[in-house]
N, C-alpha and C positions, 0 to 999 in steps of 0.2 A: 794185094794190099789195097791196091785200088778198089777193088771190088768191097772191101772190108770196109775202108774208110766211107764211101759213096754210102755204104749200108747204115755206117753207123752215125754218117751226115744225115741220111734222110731219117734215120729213127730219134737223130738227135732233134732234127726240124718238127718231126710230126710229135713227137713227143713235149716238144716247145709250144709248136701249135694247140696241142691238146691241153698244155697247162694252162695255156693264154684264153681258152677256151672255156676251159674248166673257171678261169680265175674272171672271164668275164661273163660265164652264166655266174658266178656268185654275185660277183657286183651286180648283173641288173638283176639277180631276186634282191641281191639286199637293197638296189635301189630300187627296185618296186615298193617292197616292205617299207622304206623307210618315205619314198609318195606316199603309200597308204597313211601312213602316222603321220606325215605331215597334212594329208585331205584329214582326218579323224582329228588332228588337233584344230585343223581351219574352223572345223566344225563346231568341235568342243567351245574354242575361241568364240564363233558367233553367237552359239548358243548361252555362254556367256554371260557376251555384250547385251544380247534381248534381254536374259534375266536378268540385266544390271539393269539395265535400263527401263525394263517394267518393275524393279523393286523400288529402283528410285524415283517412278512416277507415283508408286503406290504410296512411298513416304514422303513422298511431296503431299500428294493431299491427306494423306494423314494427318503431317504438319499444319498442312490449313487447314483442317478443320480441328485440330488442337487448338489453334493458335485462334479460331471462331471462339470456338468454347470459351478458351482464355479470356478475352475479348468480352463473351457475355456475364462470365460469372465476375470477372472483374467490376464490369457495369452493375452487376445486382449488389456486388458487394459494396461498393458506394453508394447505390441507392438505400439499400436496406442498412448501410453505417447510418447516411444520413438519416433516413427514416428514424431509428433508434434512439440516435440522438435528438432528434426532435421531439419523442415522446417523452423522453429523460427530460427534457427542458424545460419539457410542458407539465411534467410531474411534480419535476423541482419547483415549477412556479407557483402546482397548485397545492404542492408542502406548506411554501410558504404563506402562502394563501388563509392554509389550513390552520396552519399554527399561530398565523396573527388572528385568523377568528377564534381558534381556541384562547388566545389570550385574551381576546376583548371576553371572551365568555366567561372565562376565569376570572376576570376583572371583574363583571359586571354581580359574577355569581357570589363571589367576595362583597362586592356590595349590597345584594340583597342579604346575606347573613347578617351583614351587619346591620339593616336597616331591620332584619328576622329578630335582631338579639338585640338592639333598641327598643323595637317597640315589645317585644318580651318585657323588658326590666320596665319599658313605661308601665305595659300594663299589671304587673307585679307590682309596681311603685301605686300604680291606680287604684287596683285590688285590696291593698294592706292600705292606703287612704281611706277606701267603703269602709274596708273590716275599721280601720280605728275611728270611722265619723261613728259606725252601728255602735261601737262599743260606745265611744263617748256620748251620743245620745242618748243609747241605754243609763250609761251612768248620770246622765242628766236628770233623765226624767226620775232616776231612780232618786237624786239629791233631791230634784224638787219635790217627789213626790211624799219623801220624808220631809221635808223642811214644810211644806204643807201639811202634812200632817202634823207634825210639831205644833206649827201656829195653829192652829185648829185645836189641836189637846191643849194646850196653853194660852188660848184665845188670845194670841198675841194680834196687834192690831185690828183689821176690820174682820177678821177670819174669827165667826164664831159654831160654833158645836150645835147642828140641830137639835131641837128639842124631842123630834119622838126618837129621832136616832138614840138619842142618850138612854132614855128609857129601855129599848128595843135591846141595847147594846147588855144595859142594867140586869133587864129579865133571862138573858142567856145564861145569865151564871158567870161571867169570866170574872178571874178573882183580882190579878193583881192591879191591874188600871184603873180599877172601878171605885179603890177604896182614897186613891190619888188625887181623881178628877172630884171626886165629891170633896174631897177637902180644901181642893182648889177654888173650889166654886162659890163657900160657903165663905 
């Protein structure tokens, strides 16, 4: 019994031993295994923090030189507002400009019409003046020239009838004057 027990104490022992064995090669592979993933995450981890930290240098100066840009196009765009606007002002001024010389021209152009349509009717008024002194001298000379002749046929005052004319007039033959002025005469 002794001999049994003894046997089955030590197969109990070496069997415990063996579990304990068994149970502590699995702990250290799993604790190997799990160093390993902890060195592979250290790593992971560093590697990382570098590429956090190189993406965040890299958008840092990305940043500043956005924020450059920013900075110039802002600058151009207030220049070139300015600019713009100064040209508009200088535009506007030379409208008005424009348009007060255009008015003085209009004004001015308005008064040569009128001075154009003035002297039009002057000289229309001047023209039909000539035309009625021609006519009226026409008609003058036409009155006198009959009223002269009259006194002359009629030897009314100092106005008398040459004498070879009369003859000259006599010899032609004309009928009706001729038989008048002889009986005038006589």
């Amino acid at each position: 019994m002794k001999a049994k027990s003894n046997l089955e104490n030590r197969y109990m022992k070496t069997n415990t031993e063996l579990q304990i064995a068994q149970t502590q090669k699995k702990c250290n592979r799993t604790e190997e295994l799990l160093v390993e993933e902890i060195e592979k995450l250290r790593m992971k981890t560093e590697e990382e923090a570098r590429t956090h930290t190189e993406i965040e240098m890299f958008l840092r100066k990305e940043q500043q030189k956005l924020e450059e840009r920013l900075e110039f196009w802002m600058e151009k765009y207030d220049k070139d507002t300015e600019m713009k606007q100064n040209e508009l002002n200088a535009l506007k001024a030379a409208k008005a400009s424009d348009l007060a010389h255009l008015q003085d021209l209009a004004k001015m152009i308005r008064e040569y019409e009128q001075v154009i349509i003035e002297d039009r009717i002057e000289k229309e008024r001047s023209k039909k003046k000539v035309e009625q002194d021609l006519l009226e001298l026409k008609s003058v000379i036409k009155l006198q020239a009959w009223w002269r002749g009259t006194m002359i046929r009629r030897e009314i005052g100092g106005f008398k009838m040459p004498k070879d004319k009369v003859d000259s007039k006599d010899s032609k033959g004309k009928g009706k004057g001729k038989d008048k002025r002889r009986g005038k005469k006589k």
